[in-house]
ROSE-4610 file (N, C-alpha, C; in Angstrom, 1 decimal, always signed):
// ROSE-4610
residu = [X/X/X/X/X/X/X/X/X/X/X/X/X/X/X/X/X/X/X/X/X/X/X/X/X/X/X/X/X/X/X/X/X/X/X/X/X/X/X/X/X/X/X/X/X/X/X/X/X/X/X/X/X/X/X/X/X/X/X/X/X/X/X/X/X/X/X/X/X/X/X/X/X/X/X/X/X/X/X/X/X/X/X/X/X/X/X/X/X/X/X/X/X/X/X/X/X/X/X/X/X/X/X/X/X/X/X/X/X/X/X/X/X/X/X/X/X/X/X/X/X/X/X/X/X/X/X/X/X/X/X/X/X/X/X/X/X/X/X/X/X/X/X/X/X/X/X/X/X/X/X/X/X/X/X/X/X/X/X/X/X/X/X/X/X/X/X/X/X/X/X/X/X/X/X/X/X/X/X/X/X/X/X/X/X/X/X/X/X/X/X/X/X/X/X/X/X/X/X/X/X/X/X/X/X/X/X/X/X/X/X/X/X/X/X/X/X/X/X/X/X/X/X/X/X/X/X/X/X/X/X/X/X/X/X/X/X/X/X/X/X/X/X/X/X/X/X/X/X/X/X/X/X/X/X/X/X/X/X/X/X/X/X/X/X/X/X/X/X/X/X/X/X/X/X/X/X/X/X/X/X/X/X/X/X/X/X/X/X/X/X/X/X/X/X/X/X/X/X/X/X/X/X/X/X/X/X/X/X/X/X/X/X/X/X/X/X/X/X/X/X/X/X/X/X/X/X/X/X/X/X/X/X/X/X/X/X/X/X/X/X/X/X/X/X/X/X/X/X/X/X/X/X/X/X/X/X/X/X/X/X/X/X/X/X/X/X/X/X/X/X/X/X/X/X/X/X/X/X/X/X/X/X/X/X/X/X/X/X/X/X/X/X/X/X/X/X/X/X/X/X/X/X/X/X/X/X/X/X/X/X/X/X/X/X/X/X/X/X/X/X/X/X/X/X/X/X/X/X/X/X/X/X/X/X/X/X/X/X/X/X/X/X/X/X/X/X/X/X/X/X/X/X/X/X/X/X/X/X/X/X/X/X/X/X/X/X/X/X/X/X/X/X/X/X/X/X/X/X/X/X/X/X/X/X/X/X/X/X/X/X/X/X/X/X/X/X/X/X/X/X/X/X/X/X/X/X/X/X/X/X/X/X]
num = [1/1/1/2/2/2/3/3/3/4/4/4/5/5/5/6/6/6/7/7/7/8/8/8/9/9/9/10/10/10/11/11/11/12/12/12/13/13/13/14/14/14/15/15/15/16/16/16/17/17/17/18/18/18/19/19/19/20/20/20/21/21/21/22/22/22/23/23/23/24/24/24/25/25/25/26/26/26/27/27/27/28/28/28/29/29/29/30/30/30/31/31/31/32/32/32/33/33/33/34/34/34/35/35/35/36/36/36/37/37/37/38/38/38/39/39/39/40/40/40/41/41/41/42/42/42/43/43/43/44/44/44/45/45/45/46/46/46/47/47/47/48/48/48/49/49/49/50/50/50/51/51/51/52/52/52/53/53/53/54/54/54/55/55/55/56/56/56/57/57/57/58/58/58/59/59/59/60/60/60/61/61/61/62/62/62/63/63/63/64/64/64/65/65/65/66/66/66/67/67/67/68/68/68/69/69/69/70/70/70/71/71/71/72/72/72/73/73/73/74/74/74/75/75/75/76/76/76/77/77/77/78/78/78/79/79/79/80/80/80/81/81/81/82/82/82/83/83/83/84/84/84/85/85/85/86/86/86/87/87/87/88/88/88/89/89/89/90/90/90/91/91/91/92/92/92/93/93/93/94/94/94/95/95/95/96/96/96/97/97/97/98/98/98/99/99/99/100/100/100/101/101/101/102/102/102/103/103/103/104/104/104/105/105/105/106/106/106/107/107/107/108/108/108/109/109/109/110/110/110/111/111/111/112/112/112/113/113/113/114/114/114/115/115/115/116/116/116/117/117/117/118/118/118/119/119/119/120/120/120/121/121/121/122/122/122/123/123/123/124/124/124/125/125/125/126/126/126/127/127/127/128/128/128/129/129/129/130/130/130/131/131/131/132/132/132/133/133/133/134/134/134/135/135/135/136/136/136/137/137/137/138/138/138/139/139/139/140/140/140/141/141/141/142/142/142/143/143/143/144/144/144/145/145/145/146/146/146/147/147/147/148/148/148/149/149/149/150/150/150/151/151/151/152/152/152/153/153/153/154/154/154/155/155/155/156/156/156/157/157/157/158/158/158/159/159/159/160/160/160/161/161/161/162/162/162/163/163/163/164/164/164/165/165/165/166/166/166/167/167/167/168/168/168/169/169/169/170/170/170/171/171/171]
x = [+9.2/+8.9/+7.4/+6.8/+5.6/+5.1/+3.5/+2.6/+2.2/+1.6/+0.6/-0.3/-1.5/-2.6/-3.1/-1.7/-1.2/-1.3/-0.2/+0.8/-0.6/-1.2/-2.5/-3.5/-3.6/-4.7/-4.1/-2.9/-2.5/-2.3/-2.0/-1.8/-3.3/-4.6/-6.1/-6.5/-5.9/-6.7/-5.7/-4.6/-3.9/-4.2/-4.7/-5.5/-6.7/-7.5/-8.9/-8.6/-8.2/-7.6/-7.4/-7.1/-6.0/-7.5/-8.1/-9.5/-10.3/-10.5/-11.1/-10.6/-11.3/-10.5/-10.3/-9.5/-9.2/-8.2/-7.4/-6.8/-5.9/-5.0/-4.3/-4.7/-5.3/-5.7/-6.7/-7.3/-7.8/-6.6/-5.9/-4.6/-3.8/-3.6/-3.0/-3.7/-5.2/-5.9/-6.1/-6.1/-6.8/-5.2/-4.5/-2.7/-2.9/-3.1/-2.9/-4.1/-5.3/-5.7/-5.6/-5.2/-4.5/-3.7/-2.6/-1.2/-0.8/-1.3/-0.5/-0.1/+0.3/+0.5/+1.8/+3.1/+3.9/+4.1/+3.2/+2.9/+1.9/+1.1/+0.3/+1.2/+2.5/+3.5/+4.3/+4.3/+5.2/+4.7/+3.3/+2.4/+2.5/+1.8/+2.0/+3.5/+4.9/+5.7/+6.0/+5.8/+5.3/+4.6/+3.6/+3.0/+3.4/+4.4/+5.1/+6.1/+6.6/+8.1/+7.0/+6.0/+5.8/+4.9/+5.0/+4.7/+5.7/+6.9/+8.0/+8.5/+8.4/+8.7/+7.7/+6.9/+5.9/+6.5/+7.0/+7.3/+8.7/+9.6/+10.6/+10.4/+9.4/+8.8/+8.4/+7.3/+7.0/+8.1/+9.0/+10.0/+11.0/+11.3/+11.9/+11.2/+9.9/+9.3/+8.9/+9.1/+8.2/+6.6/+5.8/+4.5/+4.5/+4.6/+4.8/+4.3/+4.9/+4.9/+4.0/+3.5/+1.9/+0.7/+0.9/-0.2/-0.5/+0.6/+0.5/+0.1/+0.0/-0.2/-1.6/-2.8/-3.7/-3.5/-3.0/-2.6/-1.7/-0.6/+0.4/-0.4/-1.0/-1.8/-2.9/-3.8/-4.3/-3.8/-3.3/-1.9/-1.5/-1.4/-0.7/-2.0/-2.7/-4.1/-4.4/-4.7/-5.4/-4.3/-2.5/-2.0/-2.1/-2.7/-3.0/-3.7/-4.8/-6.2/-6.2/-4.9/-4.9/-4.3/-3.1/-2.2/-3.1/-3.7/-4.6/-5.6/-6.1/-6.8/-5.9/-5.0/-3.7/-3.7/-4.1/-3.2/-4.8/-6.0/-7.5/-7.6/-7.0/-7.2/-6.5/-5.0/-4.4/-5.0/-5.3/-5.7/-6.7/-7.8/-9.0/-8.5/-7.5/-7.3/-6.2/-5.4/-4.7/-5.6/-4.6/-5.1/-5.8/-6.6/-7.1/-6.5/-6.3/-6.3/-7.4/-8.0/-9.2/-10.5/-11.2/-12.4/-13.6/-13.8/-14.6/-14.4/-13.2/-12.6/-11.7/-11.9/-11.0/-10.0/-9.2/-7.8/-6.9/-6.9/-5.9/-4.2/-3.9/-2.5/-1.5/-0.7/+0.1/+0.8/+1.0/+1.8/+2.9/+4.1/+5.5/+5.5/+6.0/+6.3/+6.9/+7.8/+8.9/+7.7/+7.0/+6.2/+5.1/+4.8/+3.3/+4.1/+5.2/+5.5/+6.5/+7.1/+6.8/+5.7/+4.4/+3.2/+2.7/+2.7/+2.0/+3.0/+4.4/+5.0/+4.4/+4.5/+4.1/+2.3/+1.4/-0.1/+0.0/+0.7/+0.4/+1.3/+2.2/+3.1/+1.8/+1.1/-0.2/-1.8/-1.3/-3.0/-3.3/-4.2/-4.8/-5.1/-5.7/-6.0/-4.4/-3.7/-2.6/-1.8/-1.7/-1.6/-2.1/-3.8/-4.1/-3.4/-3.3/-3.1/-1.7/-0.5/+0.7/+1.0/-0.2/-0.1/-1.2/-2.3/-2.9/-2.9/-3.0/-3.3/-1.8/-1.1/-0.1/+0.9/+0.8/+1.4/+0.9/-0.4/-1.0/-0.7/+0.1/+1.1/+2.2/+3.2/+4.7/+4.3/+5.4/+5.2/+6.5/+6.7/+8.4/+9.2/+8.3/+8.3/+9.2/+8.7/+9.5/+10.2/+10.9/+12.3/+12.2/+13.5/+13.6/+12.3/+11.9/+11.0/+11.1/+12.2/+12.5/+12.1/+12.8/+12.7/+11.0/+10.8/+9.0/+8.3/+8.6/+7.9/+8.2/+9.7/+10.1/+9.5/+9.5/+8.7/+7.1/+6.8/+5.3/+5.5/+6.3/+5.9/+6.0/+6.7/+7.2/+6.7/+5.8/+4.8/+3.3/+3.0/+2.4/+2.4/+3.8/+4.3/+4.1/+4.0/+3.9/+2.4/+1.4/+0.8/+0.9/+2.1/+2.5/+2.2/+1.9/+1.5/+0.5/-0.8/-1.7/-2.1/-1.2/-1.5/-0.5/+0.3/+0.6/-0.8/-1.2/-2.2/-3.3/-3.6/-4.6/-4.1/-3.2/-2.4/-2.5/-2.0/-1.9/-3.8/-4.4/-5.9/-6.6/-5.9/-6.8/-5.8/-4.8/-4.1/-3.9]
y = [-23.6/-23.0/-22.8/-22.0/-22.0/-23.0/-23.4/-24.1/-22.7/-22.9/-21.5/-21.5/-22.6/-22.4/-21.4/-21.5/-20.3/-19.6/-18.8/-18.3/-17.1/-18.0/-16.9/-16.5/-17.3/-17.3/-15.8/-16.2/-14.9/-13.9/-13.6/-12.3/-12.1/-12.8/-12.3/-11.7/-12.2/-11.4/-11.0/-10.4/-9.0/-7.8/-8.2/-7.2/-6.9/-8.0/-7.6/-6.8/-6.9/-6.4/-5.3/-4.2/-3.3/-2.8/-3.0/-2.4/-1.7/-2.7/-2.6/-1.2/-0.2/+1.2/+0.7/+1.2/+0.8/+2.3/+2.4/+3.3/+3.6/+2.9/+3.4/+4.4/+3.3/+4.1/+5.3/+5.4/+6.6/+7.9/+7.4/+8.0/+8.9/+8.2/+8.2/+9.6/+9.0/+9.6/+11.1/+11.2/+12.8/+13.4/+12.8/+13.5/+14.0/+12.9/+13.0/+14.5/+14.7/+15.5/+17.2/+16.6/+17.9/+19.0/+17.6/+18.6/+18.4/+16.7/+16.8/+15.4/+14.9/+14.0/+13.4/+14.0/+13.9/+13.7/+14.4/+14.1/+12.8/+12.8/+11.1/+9.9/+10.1/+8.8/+8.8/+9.8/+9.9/+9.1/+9.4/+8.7/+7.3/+7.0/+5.6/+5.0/+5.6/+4.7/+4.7/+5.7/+5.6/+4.3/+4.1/+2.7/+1.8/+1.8/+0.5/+0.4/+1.6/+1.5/+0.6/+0.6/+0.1/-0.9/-1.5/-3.0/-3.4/-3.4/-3.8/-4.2/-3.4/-3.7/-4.7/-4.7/-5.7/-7.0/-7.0/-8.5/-8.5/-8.1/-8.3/-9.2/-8.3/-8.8/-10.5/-10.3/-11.6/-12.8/-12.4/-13.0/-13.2/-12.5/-13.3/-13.6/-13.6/-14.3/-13.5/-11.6/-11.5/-11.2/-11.5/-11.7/-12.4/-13.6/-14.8/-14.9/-13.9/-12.9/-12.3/-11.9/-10.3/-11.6/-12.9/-13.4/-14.3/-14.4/-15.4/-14.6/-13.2/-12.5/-11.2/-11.6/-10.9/-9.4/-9.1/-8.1/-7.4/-8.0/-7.0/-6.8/-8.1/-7.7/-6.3/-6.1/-5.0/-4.1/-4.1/-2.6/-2.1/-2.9/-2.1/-1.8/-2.2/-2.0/-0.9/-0.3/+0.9/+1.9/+1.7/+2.4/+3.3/+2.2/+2.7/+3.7/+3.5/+4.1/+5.4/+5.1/+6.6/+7.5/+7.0/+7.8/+8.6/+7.6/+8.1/+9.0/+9.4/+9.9/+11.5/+11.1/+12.3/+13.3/+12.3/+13.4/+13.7/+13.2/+13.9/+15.2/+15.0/+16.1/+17.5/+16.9/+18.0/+18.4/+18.3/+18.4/+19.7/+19.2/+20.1/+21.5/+20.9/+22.1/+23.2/+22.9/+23.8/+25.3/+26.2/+27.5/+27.9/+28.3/+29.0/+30.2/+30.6/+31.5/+32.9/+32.4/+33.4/+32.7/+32.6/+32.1/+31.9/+32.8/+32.3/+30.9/+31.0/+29.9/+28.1/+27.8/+26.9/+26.6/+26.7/+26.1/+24.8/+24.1/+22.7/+23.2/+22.7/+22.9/+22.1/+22.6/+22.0/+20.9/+20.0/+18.5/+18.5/+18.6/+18.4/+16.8/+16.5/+15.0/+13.9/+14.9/+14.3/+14.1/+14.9/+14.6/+14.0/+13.7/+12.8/+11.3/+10.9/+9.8/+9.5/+10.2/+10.2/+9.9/+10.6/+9.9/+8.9/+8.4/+6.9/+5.9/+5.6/+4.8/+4.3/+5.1/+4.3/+4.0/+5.2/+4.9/+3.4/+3.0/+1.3/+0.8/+1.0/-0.3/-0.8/+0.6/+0.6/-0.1/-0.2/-0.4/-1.5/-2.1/-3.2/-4.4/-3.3/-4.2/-4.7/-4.0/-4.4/-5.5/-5.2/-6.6/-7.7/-7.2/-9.0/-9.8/-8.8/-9.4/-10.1/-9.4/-10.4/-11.0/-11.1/-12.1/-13.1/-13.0/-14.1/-14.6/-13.6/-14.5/-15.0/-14.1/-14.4/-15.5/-15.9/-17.1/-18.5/-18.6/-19.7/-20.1/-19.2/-19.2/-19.8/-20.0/-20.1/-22.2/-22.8/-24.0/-24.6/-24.7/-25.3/-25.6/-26.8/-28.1/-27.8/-26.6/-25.9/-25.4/-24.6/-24.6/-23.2/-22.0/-21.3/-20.5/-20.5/-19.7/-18.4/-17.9/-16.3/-15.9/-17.1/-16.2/-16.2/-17.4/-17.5/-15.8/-15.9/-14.7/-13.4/-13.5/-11.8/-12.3/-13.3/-13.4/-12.7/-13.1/-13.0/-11.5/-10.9/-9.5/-8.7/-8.8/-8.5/-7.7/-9.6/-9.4/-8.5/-8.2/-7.5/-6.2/-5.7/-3.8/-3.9/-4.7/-4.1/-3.7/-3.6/-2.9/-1.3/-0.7/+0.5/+0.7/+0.1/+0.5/+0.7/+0.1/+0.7/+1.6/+2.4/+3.3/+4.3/+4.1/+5.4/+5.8/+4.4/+4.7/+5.4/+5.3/+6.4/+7.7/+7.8/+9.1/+9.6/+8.9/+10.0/+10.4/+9.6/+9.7/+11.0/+11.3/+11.7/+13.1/+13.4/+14.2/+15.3]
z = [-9.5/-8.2/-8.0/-8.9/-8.9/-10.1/-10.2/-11.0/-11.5/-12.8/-13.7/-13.3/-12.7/-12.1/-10.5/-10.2/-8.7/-9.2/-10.4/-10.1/-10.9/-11.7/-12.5/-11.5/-10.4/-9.8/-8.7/-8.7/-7.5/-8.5/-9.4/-10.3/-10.6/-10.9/-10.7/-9.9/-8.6/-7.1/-7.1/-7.0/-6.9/-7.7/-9.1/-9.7/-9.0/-8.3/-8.5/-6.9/-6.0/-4.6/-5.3/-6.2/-6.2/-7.1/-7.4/-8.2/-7.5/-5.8/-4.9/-4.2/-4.7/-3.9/-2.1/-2.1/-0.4/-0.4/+1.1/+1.3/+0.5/+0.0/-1.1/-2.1/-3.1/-4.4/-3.8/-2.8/-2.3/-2.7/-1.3/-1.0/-2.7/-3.4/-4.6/-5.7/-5.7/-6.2/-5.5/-4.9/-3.9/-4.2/-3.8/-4.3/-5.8/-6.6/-7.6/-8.0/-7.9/-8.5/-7.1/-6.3/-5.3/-6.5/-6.2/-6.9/-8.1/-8.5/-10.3/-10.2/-11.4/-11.9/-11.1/-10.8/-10.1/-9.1/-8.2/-6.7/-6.5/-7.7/-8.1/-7.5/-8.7/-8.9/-7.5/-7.1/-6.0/-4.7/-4.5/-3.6/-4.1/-5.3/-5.7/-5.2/-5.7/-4.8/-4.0/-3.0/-1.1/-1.1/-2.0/-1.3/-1.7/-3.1/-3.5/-2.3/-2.1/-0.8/+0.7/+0.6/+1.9/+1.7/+0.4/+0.2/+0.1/-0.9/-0.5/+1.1/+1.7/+2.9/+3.6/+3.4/+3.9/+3.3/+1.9/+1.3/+1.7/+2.2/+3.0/+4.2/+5.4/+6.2/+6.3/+5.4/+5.2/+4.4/+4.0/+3.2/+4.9/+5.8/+6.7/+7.9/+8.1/+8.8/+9.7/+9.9/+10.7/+10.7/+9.3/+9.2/+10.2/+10.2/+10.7/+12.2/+12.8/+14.3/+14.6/+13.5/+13.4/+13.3/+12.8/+12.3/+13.7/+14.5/+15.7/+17.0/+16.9/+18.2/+18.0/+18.1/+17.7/+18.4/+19.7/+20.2/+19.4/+18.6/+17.9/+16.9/+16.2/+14.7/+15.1/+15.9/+16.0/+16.0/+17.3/+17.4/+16.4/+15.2/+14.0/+13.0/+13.2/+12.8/+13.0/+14.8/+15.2/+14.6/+14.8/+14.4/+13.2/+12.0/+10.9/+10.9/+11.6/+11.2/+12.1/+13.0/+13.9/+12.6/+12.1/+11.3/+9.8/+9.6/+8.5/+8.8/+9.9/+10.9/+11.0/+11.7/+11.6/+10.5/+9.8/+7.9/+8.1/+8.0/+7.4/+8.8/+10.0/+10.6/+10.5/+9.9/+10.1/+8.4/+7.9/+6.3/+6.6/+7.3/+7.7/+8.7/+9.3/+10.6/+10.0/+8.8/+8.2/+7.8/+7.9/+8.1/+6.7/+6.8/+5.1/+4.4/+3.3/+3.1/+2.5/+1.9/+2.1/+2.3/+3.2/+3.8/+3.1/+2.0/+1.0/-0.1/+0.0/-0.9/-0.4/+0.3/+0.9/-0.1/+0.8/-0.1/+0.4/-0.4/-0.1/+0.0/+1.0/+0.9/+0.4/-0.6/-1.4/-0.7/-1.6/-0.9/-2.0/-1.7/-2.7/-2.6/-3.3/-4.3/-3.1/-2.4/-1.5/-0.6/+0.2/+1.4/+0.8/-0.5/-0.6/-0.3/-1.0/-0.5/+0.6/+1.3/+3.0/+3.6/+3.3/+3.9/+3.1/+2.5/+1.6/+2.2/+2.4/+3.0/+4.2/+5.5/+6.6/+6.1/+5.4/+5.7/+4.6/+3.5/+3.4/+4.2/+4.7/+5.9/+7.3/+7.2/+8.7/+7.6/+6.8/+5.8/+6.2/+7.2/+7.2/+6.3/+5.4/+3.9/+3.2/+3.4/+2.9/+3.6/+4.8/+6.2/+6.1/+6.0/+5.7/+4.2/+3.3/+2.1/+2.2/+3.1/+2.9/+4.5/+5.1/+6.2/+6.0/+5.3/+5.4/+4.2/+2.7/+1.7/+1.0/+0.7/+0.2/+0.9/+2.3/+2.2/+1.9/+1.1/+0.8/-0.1/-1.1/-2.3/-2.3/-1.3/-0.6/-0.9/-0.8/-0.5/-0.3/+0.6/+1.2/+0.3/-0.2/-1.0/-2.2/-2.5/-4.2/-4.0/-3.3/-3.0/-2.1/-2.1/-1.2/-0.8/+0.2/+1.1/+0.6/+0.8/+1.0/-0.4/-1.3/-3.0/-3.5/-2.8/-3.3/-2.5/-1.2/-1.2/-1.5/-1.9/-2.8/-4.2/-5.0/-6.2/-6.4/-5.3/-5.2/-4.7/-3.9/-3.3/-4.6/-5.3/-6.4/-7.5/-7.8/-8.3/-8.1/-6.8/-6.2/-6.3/-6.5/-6.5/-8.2/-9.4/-10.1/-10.6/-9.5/-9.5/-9.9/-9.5/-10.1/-11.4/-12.2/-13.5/-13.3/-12.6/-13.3/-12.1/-11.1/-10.6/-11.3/-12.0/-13.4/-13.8/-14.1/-15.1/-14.5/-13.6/-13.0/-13.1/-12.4/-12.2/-13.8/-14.5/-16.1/-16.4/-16.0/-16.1/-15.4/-14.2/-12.9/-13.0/-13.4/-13.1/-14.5]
């Protein structure tokens, strides 16, 4: 299905993509030393749950849809960056409790990955990655479409290790 010279080339730049702090590992990180190690992992699979769904997406073809209509591709674009926008305001506008001290307000495990799901399903950076790069990977020729791109999405979420690995670091 795949050649090694791909298949190494797309597991390099999915490392080196995932190095590149972007919203995610932002996202992950500020959790992680908020509330703990737990609420870390929790975030981290908020954003595996909404890469997965992105490699579903692109596994039945509605990438396909997002990459052909630059009005929907943005739309989900600005959506992102409203949503993300959302959580940094309501973050700052939450009530203090003693004014000398700011206080962050606790995020339980359940609600960090509640919000990490839709902010990577809206991550731009995460959009271009399984609309523009990862189908340069796919090749008819080698057999099922769908399995090549659940292979490759796959491969992509097990990036979760080395956002444990932060998480046991940072937390």
């Amino acid at each position: 299905m795949f050649d090694l010279s791909s298949l190494s080339t797309f597991v390099v730049i999915v490392l080196g993509l995932f190095l590149i702090p972007g919203p995610a590992v932002l996202l992950v990180l500020s959790r992680t030393a908020q509330a703990g190690r737990k609420t870390g992992v929790m975030t981290g699979l908020g954003i595996a749950t909404g890469d997965f769904v992105h490699t579903v997406f692109a596994a039945v073809g509605l990438s396909a849809v997002l990459m052909t209509s630059a009005l929907t591709f943005n739309a989900v674009k600005f959506v992102g960056a409203a949503y993300l926008i959302y959580l940094g305001v309501r973050a700052i506008l939450e009530k203090q409790g003693d004014p000398s001290l700011p206080k962050v307000p606790a995020v339980t495990p359940a609600k960090a990955f509640l919000q990490a799901v839709p902010a990577e399903m809206l991550n731009p950076k995460t959009a271009l990655f399984f609309l523009a790069f990862m189908p340069q990977f796919v090749h008819p020729e080698r057999g099922s479409v769908f399995l090549q791109f659940t292979v490759l999405g796959l491969m992509a979420l097990l990036k979760m290790q080395w956002v444990k690995r932060l998480t046991r670091h940072a937390g």
